[in-house]
C-alpha positions in Angstrom: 13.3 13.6 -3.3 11.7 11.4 -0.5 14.0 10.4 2.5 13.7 7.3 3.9 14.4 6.6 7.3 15.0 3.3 9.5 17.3 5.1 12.5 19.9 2.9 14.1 18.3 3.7 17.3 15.2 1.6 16.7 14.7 -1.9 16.1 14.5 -2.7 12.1 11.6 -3.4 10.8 9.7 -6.5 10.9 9.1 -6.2 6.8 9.9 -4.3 4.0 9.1 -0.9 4.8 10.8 2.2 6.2 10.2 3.4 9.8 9.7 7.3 8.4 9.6 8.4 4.8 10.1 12.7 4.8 8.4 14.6 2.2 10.6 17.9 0.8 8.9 21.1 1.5 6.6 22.3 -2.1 5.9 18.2 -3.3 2.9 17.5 -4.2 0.5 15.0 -2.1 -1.8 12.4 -3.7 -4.0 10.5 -1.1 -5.4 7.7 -2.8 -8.6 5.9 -1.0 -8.8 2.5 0.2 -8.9 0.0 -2.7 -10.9 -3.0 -2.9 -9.6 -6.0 -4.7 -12.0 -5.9 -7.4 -11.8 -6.5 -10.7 -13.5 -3.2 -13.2 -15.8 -6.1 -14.4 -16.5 -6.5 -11.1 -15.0 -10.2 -9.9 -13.8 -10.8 -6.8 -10.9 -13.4 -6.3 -11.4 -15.7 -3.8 -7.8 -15.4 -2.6 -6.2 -12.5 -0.5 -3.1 -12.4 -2.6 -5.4 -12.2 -5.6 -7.6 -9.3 -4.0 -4.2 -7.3 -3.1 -2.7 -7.5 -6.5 -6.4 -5.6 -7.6 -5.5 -3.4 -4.8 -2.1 -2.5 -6.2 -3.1 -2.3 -9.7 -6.1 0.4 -9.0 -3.6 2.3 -7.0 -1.3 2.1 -10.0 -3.8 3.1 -12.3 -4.3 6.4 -9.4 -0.7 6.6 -9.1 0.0 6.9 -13.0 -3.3 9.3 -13.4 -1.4 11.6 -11.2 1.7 11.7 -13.3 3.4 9.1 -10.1 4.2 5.7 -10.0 5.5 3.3 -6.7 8.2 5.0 -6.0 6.3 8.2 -4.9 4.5 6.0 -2.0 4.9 8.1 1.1 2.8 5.6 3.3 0.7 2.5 2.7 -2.5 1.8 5.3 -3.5 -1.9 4.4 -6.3 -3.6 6.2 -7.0 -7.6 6.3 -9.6 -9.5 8.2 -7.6 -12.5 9.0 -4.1 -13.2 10.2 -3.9 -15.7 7.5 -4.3 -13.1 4.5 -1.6 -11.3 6.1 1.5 -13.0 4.0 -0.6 -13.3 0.8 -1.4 -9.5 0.9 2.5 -9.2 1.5 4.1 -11.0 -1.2 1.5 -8.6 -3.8 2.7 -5.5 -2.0 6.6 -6.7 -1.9 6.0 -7.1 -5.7 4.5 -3.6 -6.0 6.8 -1.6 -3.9 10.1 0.5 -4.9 13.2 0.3 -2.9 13.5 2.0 -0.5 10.2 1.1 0.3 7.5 3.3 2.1 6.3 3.8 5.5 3.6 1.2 6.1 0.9 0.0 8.8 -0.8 -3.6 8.3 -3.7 -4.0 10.7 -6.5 -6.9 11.1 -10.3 -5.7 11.2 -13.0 -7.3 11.7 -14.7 -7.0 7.7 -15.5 -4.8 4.9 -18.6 -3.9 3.4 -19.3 -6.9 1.6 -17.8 -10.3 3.6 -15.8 -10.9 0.2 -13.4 -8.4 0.6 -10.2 -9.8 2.7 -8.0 -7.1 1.9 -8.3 -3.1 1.5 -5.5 -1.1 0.6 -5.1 2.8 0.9 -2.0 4.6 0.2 -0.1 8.8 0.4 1.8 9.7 -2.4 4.1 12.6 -2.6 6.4 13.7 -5.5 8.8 17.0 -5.6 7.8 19.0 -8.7 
């Protein structure tokens, strides 16, 4: 069982994730790579929200290959290039999360590999067997 933690001692987080998620000794780890938001046929939606749902649904797809689903999520690295993908990439992860929801780190770069891409999306998974 993963614990969540959001001490008292700390000022609350500014979204919906947890300060600290602790993984019990003997779980199992599943780092899944940075996803793309691109479609298996290979489109690429124009928006960011669109681009993070892809995101959420290949790490789904990882997830459930693993014998996991959302609620495993450890820790969520998400990467957008503007400030103004930032709440479109949001509301698709809000949708995808469990509660309590993971430890997570949102940071602005500068691109990807292709100028397309607005969002990337890599998550650690972690389930007791």
């Amino acid at each position: 069982m993963l614990r969540h933690l959001v001490p008292a001692a700390i000022r609350r987080p500014f979204a919906r994730y947890s300060h600290a998620v602790e993984v019990p000794p003997g779980a199992r780890l599943l780092v899944v790579s940075g996803q793309l938001g691109v479609s298996p046929d290979d489109a690429i939606p124009e928006s960011a929200e669109a681009q993070a749902v892809l995101c959420f649904r290949a790490i789904a797809a990882c997830l459930l290959e693993a014998g996991m689903a959302p609620a495993d999520i450890v820790r969520i690295n998400a990467y957008v290039t503007e400030r103004a993908h930032m709440a479109g990439y949001m509301a698709a992860r809000d949708a995808f999360i469990a509660d309590p929801p993971p430890a997570s780190t949102l940071m602005i770069v500068s691109g990807f590999t292709r100028p397309e891409f607005k969002v990337e999306v890599e998550v650690l998974a972690a389930k007791a067997d």
